[in-house]
C-alpha positions in Angstrom: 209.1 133.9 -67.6 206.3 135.1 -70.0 203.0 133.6 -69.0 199.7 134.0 -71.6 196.9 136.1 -71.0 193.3 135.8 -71.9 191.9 138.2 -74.7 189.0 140.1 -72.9 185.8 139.7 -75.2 186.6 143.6 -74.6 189.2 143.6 -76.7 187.9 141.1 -78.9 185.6 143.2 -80.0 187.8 146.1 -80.7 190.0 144.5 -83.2 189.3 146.0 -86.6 191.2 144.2 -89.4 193.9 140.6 -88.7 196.6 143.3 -88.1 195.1 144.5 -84.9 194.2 140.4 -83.9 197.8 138.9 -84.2 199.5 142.1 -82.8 196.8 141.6 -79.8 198.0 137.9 -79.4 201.5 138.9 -79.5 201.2 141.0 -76.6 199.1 138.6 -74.4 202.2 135.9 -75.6 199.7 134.1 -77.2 201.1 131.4 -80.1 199.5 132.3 -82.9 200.9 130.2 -85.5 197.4 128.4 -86.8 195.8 131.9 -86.9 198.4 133.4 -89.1 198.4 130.2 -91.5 194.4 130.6 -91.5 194.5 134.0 -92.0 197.0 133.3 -95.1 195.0 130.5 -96.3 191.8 132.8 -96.4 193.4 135.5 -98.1 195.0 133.4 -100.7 191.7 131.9 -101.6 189.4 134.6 -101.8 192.6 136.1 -104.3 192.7 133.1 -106.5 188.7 132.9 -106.6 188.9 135.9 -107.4 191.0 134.9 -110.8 189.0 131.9 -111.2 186.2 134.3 -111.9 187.7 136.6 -113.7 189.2 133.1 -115.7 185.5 131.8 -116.0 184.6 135.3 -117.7 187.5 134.5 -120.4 186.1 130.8 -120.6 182.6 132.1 -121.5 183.4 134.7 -123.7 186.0 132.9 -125.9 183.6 129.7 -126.2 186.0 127.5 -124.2 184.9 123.6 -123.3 187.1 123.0 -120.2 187.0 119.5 -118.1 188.9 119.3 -115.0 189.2 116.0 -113.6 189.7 114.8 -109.8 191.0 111.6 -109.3 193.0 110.1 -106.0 192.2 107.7 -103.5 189.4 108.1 -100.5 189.4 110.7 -98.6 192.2 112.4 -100.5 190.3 115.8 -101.1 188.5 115.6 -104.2 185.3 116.9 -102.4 186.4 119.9 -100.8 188.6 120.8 -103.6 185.7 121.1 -106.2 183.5 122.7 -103.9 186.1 125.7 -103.0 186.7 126.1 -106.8 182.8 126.4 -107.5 181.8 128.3 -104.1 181.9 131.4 -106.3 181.6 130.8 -110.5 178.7 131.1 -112.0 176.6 128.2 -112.2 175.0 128.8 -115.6 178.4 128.3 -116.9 180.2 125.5 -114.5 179.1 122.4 -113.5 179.8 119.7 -111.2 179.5 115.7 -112.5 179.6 112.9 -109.6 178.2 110.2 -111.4 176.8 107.1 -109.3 177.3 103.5 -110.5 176.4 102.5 -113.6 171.9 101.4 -114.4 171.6 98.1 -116.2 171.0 99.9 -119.0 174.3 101.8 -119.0 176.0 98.7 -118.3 175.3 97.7 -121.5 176.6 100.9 -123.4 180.1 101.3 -124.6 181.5 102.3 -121.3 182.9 105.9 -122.5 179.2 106.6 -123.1 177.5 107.9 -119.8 180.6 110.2 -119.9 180.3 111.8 -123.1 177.1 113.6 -122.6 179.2 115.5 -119.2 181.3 116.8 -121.0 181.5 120.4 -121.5 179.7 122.6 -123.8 180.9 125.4 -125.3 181.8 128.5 -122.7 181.5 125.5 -119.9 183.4 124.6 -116.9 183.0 120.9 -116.2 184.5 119.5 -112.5 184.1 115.7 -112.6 184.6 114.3 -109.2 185.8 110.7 -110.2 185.4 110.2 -113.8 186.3 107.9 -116.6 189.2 106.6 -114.6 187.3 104.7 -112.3 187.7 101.7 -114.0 191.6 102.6 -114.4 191.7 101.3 -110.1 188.5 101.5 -108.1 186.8 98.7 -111.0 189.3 96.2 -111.3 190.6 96.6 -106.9 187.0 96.1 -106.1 186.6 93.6 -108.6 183.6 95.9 -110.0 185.2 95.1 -113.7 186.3 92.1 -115.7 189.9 92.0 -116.6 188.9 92.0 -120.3 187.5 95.6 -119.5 190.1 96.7 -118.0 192.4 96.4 -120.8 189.9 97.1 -123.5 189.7 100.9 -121.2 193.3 101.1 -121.1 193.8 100.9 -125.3 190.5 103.1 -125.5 191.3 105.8 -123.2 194.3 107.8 -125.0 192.3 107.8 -127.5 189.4 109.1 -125.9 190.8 111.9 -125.0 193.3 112.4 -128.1 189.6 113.1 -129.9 188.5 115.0 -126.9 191.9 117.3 -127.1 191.2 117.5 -131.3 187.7 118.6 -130.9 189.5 121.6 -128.7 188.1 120.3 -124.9 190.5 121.3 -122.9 191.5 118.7 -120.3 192.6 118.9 -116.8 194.1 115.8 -114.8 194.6 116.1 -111.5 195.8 113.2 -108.6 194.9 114.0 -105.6 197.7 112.3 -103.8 197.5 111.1 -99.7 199.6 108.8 -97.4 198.2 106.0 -95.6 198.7 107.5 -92.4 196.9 110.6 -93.3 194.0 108.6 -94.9 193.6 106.6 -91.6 193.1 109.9 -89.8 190.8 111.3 -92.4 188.8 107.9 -91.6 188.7 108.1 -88.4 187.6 111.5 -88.4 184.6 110.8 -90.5 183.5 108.2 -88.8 183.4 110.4 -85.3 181.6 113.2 -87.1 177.9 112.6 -87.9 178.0 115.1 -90.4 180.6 113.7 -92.2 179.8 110.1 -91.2 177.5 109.1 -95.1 181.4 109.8 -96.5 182.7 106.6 -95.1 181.6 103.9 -97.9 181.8 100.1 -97.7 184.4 100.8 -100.4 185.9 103.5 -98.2 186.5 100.7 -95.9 188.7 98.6 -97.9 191.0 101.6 -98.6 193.5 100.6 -96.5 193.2 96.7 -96.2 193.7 97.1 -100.0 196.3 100.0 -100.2 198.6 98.0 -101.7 196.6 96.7 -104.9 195.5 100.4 -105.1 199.0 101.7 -105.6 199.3 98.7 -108.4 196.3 99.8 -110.4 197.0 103.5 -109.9 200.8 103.4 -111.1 199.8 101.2 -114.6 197.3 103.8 -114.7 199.6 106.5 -115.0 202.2 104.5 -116.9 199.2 103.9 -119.9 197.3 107.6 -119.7 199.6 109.9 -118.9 200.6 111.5 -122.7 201.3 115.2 -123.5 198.0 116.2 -124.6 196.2 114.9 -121.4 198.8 115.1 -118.6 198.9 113.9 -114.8 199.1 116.4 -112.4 199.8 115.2 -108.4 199.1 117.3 -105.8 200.4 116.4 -102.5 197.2 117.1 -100.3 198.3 115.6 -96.7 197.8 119.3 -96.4 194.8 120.2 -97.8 194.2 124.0 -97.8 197.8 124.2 -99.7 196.7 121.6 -102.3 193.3 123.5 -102.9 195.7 126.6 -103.4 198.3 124.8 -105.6 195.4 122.9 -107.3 194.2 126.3 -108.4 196.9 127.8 -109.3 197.8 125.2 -111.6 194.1 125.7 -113.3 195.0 129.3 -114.0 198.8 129.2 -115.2 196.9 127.1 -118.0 195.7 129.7 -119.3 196.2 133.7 -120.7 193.3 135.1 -119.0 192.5 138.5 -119.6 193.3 140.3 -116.3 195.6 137.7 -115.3 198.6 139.8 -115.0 197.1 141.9 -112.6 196.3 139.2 -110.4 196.7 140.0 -106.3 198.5 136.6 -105.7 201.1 134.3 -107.4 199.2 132.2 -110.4 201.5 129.8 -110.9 202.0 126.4 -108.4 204.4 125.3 -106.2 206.4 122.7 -107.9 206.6 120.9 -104.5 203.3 120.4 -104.7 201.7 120.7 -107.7 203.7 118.4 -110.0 203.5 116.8 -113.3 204.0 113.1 -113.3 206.7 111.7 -114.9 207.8 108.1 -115.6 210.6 106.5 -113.2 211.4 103.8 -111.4 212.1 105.2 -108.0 209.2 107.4 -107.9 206.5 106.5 -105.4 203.2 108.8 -105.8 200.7 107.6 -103.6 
């Protein structure tokens, strides 16, 4: 019968590279599944921020106006996903936008305005952590938007971003997709965590009462935006480390960086994953 053994701080101390630690946990019969798919995770994101660099480089030099959008219900992983995309670009050239509700004022503009002056300049990398699309489903399931609004946005936005897509922005889409059950623990987690605890909204709140007119909003959003200039991606993120992989990798198979073939890692997303939506009636993206 094999029995585990503690790792001295001793020996702790002694390990040199993750080699040396799972080789040390192997022989005390310690499971070390978590610390392998950390260690894997680590790796694999220091490699692909390492191409986002090198794809930020290409971006500047080549006078390139990218938007990346993250959309996707509470607590789906919008937040984290930016920030490990950003942790290392340069900030002269990459920009986040996580605009709070609309001023009086801005109330009274045509409702693509606030918008248009985020987007990105020449050479620019612009993350927008809920954009435009809010009033696609959190407006009208909060009831934060007539209904004559909401169908005046959903005739404006294709073309919105047909201009956008003319005038040579490139334009990212991404769902950040999460079952109920995982957004209950996500919840619950943030409510137990003081550091976390500002991230659970009165709008959070009625994410899960509301689920169901959620899912309504979000699928005619897809059906009306979704065209082959400005595409939805869905990434599954019950995982989240793997969906800030995939979400990367799909950034950079969009483009033929210079350097990119001698990237350390794979470049191009899991299709399990990372997945472009496409219409059906048996689909169910949540």
């Amino acid at each position: 019968m094999n029995t585990k053994k503690a790792v001295s701080i001793e020996e702790f101390e002694n390990i040199k590279d993750n080699e040396e630690l799972l080789s040390l946990l192997k022989t005390k019969n310690i499971s070390y599944n978590k610390v392998v798919d950390t260690l894997f995770y680590n790796k694999e994101l220091r490699l692909l921020q390492i191409e986002l660099v090198k794809l930020q480089n290409y971006i500047s030099k080549k006078k390139i106006r990218v938007a990346i959008v993250f959309e996707g219900r509470d607590a789906a992983g919008k937040g984290g996903n930016i920030r490990r995309f950003m942790e290392h670009l340069n900030p002269r050239s990459s920009r986040l936008v996580a605009l709070n509700k609309p001023t009086d004022l801005e109330k009274g503009q045509w409702y693509f305005q606030r918008y248009v002056k985020e987007l990105p300049n020449p050479g620019e990398i612009v993350f927008f952590d809920r954009s435009w699309y809010n009033r696609a489903v959190v407006e009208p399931v909060m009831g934060f938007c007539s209904a004559i609004q909401y169908k005046q946005f959903l005739v404006q936005v294709p073309e919105f971003e047909h201009m956008m897509y003319e005038d040579g922005v490139v334009i990212i889409k991404f769902w950040l997709s999460i079952t109920k059950e995982e957004q209950q623990v996500r919840f619950e987690a943030r409510k137990e965590n003081p550091l976390k605890r500002w991230k659970f909204s009165p709008v959070d709140k009625q994410g899960q009462i509301l689920w169901d007119k959620y899912t309504h909003y979000k699928s005619e959003m897809f059906s009306k935006t979704h065209t082959s200039y400005s595409p939805w991606m869905i990434i599954k993120t019950n995982d989240k480390k793997v969906a800030r992989l995939e979400a990367m990798r799909h950034v950079l198979s969009q483009f033929d960086y210079e350097g990119k073939l001698d990237a350390g890692t794979v470049v191009n997303p899991d299709p399990n994953i990372a997945m472009r939506y496409y219409r059906s009636n048996t689909l169910q993206i949540d």
